[in-house]
LUMSEBA-53075 format. One record per residue (C-alpha): residue number from 1; residue in three letters; y, z, x. Coordinates in nm, 4 decimals, padded with zeros to 6 digits. Layout:
N
<node><k>NUM</k><r>ALA</r><yy>Y</yy><zz>Z</zz><xx>X</xx></node>
...
//
This chain:
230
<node><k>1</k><r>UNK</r><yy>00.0000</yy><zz>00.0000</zz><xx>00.0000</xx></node>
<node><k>2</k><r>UNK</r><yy>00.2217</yy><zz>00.0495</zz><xx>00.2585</xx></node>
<node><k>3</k><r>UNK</r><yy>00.1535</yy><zz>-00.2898</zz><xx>00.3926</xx></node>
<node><k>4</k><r>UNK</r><yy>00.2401</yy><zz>-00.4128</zz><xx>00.0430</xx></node>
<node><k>5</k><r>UNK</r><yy>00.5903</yy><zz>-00.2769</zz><xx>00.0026</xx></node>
<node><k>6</k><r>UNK</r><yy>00.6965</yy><zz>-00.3272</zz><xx>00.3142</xx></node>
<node><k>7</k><r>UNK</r><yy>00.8336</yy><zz>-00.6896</zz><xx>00.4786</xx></node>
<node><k>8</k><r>UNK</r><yy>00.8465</yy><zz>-00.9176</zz><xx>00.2336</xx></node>
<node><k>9</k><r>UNK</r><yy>00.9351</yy><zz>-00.8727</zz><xx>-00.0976</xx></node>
<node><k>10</k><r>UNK</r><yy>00.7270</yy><zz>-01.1989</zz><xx>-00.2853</xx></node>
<node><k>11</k><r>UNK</r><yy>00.3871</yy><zz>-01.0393</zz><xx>-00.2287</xx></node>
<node><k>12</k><r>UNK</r><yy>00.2153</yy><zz>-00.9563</zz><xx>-00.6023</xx></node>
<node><k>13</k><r>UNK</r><yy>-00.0060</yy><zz>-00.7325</zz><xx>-00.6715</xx></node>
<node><k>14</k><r>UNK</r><yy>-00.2544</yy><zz>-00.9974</zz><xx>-00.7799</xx></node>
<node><k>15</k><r>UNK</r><yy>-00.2667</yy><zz>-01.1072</zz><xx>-00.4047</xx></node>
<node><k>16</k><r>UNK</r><yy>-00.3033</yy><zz>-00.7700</zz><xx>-00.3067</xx></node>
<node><k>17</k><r>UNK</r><yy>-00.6230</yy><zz>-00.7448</zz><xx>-00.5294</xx></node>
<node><k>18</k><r>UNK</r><yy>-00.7369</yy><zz>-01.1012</zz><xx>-00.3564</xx></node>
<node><k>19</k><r>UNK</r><yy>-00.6903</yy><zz>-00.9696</zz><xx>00.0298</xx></node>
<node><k>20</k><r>UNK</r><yy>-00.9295</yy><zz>-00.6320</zz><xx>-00.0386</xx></node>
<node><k>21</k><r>UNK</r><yy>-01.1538</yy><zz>-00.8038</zz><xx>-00.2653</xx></node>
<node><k>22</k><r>UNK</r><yy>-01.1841</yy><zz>-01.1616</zz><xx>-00.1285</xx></node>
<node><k>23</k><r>UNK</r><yy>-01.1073</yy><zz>-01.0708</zz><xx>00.2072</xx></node>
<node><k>24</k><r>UNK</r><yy>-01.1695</yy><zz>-00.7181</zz><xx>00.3643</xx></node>
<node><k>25</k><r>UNK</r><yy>-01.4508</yy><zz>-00.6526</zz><xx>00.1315</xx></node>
<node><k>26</k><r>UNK</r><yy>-01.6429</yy><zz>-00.9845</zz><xx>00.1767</xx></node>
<node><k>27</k><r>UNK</r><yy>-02.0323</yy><zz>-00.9651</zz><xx>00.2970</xx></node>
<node><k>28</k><r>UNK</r><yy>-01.8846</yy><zz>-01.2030</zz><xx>00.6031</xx></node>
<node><k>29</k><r>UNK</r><yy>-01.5602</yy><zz>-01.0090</zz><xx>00.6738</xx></node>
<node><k>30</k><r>UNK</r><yy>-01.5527</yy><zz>-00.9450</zz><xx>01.0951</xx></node>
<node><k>31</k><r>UNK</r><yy>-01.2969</yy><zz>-00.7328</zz><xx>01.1770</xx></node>
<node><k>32</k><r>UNK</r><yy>-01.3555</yy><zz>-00.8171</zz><xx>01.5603</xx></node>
<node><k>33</k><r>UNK</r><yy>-01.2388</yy><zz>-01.1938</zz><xx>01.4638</xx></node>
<node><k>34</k><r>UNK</r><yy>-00.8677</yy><zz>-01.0954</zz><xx>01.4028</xx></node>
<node><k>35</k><r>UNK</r><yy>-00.8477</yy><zz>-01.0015</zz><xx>01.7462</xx></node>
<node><k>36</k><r>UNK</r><yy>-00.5682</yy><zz>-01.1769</zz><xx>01.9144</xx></node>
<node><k>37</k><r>UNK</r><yy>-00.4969</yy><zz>-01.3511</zz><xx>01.5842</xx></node>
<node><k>38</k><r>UNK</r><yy>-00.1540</yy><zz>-01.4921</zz><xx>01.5274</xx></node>
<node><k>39</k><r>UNK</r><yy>-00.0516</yy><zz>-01.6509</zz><xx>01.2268</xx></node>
<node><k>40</k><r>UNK</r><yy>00.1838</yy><zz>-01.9094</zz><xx>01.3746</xx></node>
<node><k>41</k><r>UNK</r><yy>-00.0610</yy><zz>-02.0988</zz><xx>01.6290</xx></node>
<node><k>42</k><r>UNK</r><yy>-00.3109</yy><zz>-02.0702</zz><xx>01.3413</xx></node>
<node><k>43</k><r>UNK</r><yy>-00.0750</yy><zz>-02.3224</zz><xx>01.0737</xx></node>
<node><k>44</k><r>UNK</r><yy>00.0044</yy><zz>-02.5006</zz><xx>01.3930</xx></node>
<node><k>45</k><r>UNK</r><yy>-00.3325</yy><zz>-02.5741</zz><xx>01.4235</xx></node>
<node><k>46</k><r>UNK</r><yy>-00.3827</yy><zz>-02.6144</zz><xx>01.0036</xx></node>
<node><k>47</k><r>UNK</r><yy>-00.1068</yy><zz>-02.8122</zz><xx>01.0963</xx></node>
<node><k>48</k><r>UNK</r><yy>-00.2342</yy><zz>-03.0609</zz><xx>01.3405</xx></node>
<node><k>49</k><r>UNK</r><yy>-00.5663</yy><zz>-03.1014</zz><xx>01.1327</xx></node>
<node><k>50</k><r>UNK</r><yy>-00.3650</yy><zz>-03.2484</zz><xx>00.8456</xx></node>
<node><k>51</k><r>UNK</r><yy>-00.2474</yy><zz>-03.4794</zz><xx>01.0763</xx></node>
<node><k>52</k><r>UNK</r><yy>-00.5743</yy><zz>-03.6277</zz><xx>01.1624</xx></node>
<node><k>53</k><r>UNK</r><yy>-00.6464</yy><zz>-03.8835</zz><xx>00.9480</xx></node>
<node><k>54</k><r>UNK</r><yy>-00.9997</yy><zz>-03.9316</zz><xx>01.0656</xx></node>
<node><k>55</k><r>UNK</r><yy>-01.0541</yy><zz>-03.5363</zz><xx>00.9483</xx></node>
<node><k>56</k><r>UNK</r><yy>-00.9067</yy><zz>-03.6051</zz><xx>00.5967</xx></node>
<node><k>57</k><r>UNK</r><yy>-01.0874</yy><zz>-03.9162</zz><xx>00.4966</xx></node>
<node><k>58</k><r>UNK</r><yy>-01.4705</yy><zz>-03.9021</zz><xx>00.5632</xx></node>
<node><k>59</k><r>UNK</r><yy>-01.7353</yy><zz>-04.2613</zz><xx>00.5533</xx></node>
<node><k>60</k><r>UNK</r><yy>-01.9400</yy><zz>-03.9836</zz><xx>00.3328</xx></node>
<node><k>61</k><r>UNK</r><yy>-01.7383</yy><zz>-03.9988</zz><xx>00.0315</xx></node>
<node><k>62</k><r>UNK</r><yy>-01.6962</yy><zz>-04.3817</zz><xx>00.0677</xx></node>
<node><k>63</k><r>UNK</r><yy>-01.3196</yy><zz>-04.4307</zz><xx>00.1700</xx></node>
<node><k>64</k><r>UNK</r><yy>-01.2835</yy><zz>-04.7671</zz><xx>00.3976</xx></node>
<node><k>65</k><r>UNK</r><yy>-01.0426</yy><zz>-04.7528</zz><xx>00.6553</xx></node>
<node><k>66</k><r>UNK</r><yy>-00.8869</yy><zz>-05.1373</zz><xx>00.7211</xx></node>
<node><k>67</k><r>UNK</r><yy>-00.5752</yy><zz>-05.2254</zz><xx>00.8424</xx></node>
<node><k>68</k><r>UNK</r><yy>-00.3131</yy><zz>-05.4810</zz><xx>00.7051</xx></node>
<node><k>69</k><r>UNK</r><yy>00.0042</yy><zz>-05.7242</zz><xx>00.8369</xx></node>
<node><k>70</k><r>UNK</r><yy>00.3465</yy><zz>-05.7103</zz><xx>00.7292</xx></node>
<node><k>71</k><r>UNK</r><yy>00.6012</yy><zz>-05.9562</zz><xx>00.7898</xx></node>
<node><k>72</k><r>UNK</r><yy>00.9100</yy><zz>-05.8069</zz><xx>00.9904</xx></node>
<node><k>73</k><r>UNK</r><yy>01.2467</yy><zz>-05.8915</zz><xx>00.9257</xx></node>
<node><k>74</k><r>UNK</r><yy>01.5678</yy><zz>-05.7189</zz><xx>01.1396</xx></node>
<node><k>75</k><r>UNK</r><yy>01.9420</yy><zz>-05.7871</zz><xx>01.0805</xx></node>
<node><k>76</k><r>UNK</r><yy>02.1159</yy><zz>-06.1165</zz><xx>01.2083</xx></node>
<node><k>77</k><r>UNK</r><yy>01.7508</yy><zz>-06.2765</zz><xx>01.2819</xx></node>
<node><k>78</k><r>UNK</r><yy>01.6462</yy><zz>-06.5686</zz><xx>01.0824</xx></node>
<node><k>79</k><r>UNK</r><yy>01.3056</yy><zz>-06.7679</zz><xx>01.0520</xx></node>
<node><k>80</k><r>UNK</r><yy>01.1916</yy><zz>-07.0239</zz><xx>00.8959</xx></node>
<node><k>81</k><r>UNK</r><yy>00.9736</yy><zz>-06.8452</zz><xx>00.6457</xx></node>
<node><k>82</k><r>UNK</r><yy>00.8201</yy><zz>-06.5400</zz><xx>00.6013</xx></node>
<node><k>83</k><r>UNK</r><yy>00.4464</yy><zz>-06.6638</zz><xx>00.7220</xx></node>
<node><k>84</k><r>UNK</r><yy>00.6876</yy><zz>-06.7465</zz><xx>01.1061</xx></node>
<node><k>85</k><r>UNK</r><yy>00.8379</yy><zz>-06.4031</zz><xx>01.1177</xx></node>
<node><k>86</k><r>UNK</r><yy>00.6928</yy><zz>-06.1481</zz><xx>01.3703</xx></node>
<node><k>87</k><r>UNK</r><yy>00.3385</yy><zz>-05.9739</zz><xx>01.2026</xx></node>
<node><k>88</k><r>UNK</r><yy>00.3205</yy><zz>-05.6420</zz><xx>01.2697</xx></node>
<node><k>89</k><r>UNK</r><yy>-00.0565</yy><zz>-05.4911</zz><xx>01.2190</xx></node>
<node><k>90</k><r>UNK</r><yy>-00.0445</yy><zz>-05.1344</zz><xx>01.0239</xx></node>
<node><k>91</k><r>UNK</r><yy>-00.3998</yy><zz>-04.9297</zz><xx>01.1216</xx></node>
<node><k>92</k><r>UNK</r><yy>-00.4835</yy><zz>-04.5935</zz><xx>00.9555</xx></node>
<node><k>93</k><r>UNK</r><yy>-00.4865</yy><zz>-04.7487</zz><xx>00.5512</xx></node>
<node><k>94</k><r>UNK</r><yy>-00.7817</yy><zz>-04.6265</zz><xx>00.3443</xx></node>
<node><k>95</k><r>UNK</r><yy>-00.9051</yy><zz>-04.6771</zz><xx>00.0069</xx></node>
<node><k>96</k><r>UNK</r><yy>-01.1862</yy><zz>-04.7392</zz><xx>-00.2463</xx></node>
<node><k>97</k><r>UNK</r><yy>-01.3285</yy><zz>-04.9771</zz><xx>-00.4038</xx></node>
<node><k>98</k><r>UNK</r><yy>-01.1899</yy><zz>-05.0097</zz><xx>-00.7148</xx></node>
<node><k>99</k><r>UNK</r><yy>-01.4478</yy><zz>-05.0858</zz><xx>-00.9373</xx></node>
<node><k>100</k><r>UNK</r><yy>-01.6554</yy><zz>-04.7577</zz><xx>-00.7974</xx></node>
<node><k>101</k><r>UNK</r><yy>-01.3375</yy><zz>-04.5624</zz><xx>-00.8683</xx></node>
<node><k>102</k><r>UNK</r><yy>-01.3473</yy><zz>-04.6603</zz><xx>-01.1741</xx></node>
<node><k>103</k><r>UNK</r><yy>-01.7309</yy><zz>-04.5608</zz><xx>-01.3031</xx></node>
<node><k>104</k><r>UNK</r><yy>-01.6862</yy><zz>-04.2565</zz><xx>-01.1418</xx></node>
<node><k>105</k><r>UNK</r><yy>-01.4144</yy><zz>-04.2008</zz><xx>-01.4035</xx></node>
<node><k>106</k><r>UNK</r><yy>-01.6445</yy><zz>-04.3053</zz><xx>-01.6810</xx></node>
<node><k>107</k><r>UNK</r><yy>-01.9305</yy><zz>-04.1357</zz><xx>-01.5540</xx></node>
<node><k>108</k><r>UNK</r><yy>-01.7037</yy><zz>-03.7783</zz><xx>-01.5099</xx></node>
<node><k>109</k><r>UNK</r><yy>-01.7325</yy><zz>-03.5266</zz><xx>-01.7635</xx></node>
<node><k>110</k><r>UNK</r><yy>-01.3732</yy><zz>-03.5973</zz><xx>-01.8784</xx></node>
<node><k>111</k><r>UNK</r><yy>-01.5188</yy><zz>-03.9301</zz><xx>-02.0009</xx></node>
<node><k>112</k><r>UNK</r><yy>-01.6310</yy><zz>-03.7321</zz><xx>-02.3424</xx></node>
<node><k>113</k><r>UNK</r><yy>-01.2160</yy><zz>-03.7276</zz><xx>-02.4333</xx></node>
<node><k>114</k><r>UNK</r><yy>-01.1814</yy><zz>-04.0804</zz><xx>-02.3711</xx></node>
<node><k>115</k><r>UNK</r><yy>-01.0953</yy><zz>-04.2869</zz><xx>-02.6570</xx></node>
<node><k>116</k><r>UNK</r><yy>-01.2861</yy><zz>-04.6224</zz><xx>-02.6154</xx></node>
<node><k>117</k><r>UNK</r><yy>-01.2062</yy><zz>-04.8094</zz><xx>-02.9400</xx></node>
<node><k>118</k><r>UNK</r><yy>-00.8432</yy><zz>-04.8599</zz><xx>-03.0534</xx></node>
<node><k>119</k><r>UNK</r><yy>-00.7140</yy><zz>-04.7642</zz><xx>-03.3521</xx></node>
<node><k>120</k><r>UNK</r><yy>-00.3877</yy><zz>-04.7321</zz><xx>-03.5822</xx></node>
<node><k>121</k><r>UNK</r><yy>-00.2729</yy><zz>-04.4088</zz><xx>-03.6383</xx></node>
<node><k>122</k><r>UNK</r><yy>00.0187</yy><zz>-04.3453</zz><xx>-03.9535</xx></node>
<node><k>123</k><r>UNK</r><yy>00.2581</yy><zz>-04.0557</zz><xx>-04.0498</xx></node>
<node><k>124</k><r>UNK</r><yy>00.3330</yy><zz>-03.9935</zz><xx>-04.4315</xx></node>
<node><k>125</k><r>UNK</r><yy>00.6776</yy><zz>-03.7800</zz><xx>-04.5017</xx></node>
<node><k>126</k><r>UNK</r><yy>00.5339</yy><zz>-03.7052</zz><xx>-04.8514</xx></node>
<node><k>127</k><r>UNK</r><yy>00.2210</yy><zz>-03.8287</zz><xx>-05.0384</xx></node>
<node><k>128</k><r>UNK</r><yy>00.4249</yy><zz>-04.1049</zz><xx>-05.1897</xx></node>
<node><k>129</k><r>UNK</r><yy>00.6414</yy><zz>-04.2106</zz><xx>-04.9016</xx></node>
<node><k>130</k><r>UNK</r><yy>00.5621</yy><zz>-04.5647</zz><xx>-04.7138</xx></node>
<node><k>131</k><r>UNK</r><yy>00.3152</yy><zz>-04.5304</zz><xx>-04.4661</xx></node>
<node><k>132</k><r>UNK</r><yy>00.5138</yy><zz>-04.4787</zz><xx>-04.0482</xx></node>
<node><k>133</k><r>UNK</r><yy>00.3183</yy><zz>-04.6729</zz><xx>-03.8042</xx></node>
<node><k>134</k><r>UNK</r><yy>00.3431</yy><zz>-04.3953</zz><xx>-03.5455</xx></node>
<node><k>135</k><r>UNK</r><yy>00.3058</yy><zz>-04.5235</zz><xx>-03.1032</xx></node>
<node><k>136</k><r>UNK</r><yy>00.2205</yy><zz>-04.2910</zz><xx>-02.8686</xx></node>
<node><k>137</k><r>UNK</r><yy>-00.1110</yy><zz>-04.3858</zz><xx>-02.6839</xx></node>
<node><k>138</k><r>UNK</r><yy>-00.2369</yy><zz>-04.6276</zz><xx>-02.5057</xx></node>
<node><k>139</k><r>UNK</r><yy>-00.5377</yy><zz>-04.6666</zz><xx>-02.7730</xx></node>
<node><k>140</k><r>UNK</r><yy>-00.3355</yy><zz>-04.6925</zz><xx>-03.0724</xx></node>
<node><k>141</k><r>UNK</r><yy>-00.0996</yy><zz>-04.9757</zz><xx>-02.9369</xx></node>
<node><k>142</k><r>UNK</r><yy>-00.0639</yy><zz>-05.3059</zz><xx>-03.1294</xx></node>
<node><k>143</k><r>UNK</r><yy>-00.1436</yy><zz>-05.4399</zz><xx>-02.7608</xx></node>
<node><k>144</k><r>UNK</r><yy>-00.4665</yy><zz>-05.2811</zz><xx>-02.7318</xx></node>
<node><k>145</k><r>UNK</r><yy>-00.5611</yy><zz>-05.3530</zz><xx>-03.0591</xx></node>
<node><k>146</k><r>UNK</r><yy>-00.5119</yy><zz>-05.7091</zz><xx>-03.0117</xx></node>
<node><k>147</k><r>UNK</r><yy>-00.6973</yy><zz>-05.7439</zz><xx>-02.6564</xx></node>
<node><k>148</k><r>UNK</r><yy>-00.9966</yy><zz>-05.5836</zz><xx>-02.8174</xx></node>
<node><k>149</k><r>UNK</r><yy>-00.9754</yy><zz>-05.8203</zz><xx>-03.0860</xx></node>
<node><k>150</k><r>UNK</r><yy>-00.9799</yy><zz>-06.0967</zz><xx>-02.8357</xx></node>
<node><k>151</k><r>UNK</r><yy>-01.2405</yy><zz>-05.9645</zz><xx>-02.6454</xx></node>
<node><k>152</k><r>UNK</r><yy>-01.4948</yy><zz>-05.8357</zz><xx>-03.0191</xx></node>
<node><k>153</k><r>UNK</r><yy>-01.4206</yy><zz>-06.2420</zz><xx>-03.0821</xx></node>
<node><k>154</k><r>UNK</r><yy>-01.5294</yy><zz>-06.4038</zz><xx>-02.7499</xx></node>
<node><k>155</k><r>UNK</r><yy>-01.8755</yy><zz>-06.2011</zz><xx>-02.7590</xx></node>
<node><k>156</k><r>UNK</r><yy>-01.9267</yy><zz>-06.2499</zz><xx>-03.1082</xx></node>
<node><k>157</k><r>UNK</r><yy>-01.8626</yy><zz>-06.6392</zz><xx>-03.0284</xx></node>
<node><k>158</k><r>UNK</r><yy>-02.1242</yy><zz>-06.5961</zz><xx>-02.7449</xx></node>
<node><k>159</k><r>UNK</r><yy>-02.4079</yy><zz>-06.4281</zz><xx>-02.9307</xx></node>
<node><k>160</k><r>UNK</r><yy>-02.3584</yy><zz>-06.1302</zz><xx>-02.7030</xx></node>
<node><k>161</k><r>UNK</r><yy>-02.5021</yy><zz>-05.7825</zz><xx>-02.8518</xx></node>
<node><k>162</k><r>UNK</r><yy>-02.3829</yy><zz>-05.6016</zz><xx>-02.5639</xx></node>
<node><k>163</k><r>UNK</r><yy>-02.1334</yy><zz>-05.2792</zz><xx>-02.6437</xx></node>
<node><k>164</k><r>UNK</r><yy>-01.7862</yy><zz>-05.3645</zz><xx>-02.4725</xx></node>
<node><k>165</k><r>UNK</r><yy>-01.4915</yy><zz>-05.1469</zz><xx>-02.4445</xx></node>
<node><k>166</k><r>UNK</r><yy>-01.1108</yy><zz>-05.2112</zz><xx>-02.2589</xx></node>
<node><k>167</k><r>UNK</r><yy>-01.0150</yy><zz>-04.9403</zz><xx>-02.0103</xx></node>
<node><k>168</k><r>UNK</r><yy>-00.6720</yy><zz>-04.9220</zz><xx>-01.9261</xx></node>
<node><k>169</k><r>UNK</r><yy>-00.5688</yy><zz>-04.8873</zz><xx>-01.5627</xx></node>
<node><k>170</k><r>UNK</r><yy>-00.2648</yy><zz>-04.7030</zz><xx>-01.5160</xx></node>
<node><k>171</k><r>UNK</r><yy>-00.1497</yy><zz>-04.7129</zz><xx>-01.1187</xx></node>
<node><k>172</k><r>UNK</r><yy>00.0650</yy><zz>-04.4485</zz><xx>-00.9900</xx></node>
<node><k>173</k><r>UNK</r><yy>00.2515</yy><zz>-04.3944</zz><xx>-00.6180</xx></node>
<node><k>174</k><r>UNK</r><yy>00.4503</yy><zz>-04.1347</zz><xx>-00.4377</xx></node>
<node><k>175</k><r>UNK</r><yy>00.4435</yy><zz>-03.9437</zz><xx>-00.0902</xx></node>
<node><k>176</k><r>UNK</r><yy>00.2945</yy><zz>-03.6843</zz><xx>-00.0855</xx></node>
<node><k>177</k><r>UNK</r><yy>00.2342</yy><zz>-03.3781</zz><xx>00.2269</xx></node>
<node><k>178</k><r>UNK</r><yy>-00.1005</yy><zz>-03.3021</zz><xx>00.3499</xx></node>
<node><k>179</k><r>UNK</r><yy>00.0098</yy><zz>-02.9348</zz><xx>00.4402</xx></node>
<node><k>180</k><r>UNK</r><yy>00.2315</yy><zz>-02.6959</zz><xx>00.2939</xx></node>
<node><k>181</k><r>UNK</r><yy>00.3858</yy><zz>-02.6531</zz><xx>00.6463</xx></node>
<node><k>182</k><r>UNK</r><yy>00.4564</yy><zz>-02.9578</zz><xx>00.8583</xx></node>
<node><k>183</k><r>UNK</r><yy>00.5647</yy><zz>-03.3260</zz><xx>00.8729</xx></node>
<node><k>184</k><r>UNK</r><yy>00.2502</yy><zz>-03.4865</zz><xx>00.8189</xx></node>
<node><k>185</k><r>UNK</r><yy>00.2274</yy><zz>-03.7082</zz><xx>00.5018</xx></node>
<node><k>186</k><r>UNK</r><yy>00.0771</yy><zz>-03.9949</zz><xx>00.3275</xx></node>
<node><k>187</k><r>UNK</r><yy>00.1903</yy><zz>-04.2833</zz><xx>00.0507</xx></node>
<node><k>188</k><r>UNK</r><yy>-00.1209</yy><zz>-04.2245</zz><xx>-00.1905</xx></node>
<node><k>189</k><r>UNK</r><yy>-00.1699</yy><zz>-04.4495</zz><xx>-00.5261</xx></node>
<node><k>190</k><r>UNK</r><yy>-00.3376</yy><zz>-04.3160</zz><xx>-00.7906</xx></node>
<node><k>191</k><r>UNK</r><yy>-00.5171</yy><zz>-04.4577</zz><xx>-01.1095</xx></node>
<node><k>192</k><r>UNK</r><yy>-00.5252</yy><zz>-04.2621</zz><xx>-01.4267</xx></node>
<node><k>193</k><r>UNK</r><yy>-00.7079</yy><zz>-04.4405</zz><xx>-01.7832</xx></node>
<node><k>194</k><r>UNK</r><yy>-00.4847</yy><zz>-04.4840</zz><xx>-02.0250</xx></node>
<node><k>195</k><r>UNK</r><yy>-00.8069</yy><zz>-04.4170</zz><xx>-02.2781</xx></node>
<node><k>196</k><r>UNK</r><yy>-00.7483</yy><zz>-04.0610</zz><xx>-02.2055</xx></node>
<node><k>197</k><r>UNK</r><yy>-00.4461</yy><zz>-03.8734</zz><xx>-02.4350</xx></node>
<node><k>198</k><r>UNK</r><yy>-00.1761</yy><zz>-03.7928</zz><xx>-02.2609</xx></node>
<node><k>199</k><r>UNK</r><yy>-00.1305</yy><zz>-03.4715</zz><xx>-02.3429</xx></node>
<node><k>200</k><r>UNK</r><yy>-00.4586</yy><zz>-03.4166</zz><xx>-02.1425</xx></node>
<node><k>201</k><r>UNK</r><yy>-00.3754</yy><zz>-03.6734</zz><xx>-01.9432</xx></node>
<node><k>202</k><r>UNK</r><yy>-00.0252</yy><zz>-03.4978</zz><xx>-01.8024</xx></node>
<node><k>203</k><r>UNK</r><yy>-00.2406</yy><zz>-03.1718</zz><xx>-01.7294</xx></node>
<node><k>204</k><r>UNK</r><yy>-00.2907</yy><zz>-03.0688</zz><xx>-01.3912</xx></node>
<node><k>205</k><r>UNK</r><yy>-00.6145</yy><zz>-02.8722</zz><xx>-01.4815</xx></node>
<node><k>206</k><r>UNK</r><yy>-00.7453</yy><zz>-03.2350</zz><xx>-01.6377</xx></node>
<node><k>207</k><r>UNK</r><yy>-00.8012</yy><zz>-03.3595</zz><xx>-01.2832</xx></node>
<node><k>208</k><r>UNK</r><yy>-00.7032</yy><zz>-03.7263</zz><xx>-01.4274</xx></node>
<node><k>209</k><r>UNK</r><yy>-00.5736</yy><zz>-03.8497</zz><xx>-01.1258</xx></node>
<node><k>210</k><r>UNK</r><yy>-00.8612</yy><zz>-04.1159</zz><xx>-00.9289</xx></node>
<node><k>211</k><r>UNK</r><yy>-00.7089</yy><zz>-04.1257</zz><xx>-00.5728</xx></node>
<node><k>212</k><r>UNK</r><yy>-00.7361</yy><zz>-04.5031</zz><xx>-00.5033</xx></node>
<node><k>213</k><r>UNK</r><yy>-00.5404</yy><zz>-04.6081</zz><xx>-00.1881</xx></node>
<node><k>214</k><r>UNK</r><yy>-00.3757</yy><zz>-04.3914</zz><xx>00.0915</xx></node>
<node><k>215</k><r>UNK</r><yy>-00.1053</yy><zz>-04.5697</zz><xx>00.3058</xx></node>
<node><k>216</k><r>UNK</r><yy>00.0320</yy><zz>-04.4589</zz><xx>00.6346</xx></node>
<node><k>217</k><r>UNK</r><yy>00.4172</yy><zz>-04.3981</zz><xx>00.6918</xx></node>
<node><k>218</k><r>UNK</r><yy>00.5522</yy><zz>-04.6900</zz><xx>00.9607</xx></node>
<node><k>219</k><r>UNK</r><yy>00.9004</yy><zz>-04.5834</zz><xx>01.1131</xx></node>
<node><k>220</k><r>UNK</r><yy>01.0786</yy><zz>-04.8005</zz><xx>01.3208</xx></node>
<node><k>221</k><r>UNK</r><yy>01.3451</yy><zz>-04.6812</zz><xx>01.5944</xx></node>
<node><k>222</k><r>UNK</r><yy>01.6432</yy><zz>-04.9744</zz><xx>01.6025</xx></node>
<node><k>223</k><r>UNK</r><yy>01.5288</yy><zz>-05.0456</zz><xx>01.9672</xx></node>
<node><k>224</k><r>UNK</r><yy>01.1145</yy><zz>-05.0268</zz><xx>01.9119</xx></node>
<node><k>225</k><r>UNK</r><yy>01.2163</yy><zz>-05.3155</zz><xx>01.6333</xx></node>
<node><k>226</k><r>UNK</r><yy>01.4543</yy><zz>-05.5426</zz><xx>01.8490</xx></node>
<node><k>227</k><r>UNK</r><yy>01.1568</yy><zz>-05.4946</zz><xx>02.1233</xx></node>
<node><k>228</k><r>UNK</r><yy>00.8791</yy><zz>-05.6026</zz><xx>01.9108</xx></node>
<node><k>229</k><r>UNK</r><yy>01.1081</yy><zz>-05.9133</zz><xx>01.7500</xx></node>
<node><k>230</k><r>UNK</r><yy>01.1618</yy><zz>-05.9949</zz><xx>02.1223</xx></node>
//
């Protein structure tokens, strides 16, 4: 307790519970371990393992690291077209393949809130008031409607019996830190179904978020660039 009320002032009793119970009192708890232990060069070292790429993304849960070219371009240099300017080769981008992205999504247990069949939904002020179209999901869009009609057509037209449902891809990007200390960071897209609600959809505890791409920060100093161009 005196630990608790002294230094800092954000500590909660909650965490206080989670260090003696989690912590002190596990079966593995070594006291000898903490010997020489110093919380900076530890994050420094959290730190520097964030920063290794190779440590993040593993071959065992399929991500494919590749690399790709982009076309340079630098202030008072022209060319003839983009395909002549200078290519400069980007290393450290992985991702997934989509398609296995996406039956791991249908396959998840989330799947079981996934509407797979569109449908109009209507709002009545008063028994006999006119019928409100109302739009709020992807499912219940006159655009959804009409692909599946499309799609219901061209396999009836076939002879196909075979059970066939739209899934709507949703793609998503922003930066994002790989540590809650540090500088390292990533440019990750995302793909989220638009046949889940979005009220479930928006929740953090939903886990709807497929993590599809990761792309590596380039920075270029004003003399690297004029370097490379040269």
């Amino acid at each position: 307790m005196k630990w608790f009320y002294s230094g800092s002032n954000s500590k909660s009793l909650e965490e206080l519970d989670c260090l003696v119970n989690d912590v002190i009192l596990a079966d593995d708890f070594k006291h000898e371990e903490f010997i020489g232990f110093c919380g900076a060069w530890e994050s420094e070292q959290l730190d520097n393992l964030a920063s290794d790429l190779h440590s993040c993304f593993s071959a065992d849960d399929s991500w494919i690291e590749t690399s790709v070219n982009i076309s340079l371009l630098a202030k008072g240099i022209k060319h003839t077209s983009e395909a002549a300017a200078p290519q400069f080769e980007v290393h450290g981008l992985y991702y997934h393949q989509f398609i296995e992205v996406l039956k791991a999504a249908l396959q998840e247990t989330a799947a079981e809130q996934y509407h797979l069949f569109p449908f109009q939904e209507f709002w009545m002020l008063s028994p006999d008031a006119q019928p409100e179209c109302i739009f709020g999901e992807f499912y219940s869009s006159d655009t959804f409607l009409e692909e599946d009609e499309k799609i219901q057509a061209q396999l009836h037209a076939s002879g196909c019996q075979l059970e066939t449902i739209i899934a709507t891809v949703m793609l998503w990007s922003d930066s994002s830190h790989l540590a809650s200390f540090g500088t390292a960071l990533l440019w990750p897209i995302y793909m989220f179904l638009g046949n889940l609600s979005k009220y479930m959809r928006g929740k953090l505890t939903s886990f709807a978020a497929h993590h599809l791409v990761y792309i590596p920060k380039v920075s270029f100093c004003d003399s690297a660039l004029v370097e490379f161009l040269n």
